[in-house]
C-alpha positions in Angstrom: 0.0 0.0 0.0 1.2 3.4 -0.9 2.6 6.1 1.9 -0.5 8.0 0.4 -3.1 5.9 1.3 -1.5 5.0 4.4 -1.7 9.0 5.3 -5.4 9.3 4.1 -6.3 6.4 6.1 -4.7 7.7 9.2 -6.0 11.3 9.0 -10.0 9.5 8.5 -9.2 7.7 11.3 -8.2 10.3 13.4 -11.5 12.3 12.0 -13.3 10.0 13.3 -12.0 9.6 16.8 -12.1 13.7 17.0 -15.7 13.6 16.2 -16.6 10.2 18.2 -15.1 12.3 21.7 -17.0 15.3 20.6 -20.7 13.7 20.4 -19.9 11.6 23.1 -19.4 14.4 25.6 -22.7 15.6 24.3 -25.8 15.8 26.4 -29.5 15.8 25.4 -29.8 19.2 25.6 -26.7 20.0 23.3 -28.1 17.3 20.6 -31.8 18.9 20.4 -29.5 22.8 20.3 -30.4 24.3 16.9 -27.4 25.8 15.5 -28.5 26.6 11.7 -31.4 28.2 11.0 -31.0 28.9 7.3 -34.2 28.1 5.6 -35.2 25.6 8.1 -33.8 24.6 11.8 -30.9 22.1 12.1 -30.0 20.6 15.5 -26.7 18.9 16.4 -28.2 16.0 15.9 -29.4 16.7 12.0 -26.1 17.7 10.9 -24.1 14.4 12.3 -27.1 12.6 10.8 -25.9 14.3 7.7 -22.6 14.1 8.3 -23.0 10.0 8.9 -25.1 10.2 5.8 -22.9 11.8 3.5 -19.8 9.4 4.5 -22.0 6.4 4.2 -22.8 7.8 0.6 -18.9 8.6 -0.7 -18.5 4.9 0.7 -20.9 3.9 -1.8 -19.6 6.1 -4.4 -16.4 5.1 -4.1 -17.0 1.4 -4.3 -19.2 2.3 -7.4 -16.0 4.4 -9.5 -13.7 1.3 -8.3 -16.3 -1.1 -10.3 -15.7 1.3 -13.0 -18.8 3.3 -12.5 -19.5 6.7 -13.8 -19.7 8.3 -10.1 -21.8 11.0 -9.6 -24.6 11.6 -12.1 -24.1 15.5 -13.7 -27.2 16.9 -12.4 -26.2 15.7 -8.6 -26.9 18.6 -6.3 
């Protein structure tokens, strides 16, 4: 495996564990805090959702360009 990948995979990793001891720390309170309010209310707890989401969704992705896949469609949003 390249020094390259090793690197990625290290700095995800260490993503990960950054945000796992952030949320973990986090009471009910803090999860239900809205803190965007552009066009409609997002707690803490709808942006990891969408945070989790999105990862889970380049995880598909990339298994899809590694099949030889197009990747995302040109009128993704």
């Amino acid at each position: 495996m390249s020094s390259k990948k090793d690197e990625i995979r290290q700095k995800l990793a260490a993503a990960r564990e950054g945000l796992s001891a952030v949320v973990k720390g986090l009471t009910d309170a803090q999860w239900k805090t809205a803190v965007y309010s552009e066009g409609s209310d997002w707690t803490v707890a709808d942006l990891f959702r969408h945070v989790v989401d999105a990862e889970r969704g380049m995880v598909g992705l990339i298994n899809q360009i590694r099949q030889g896949g197009e990747g995302v469609p040109a009128d993704f949003d």
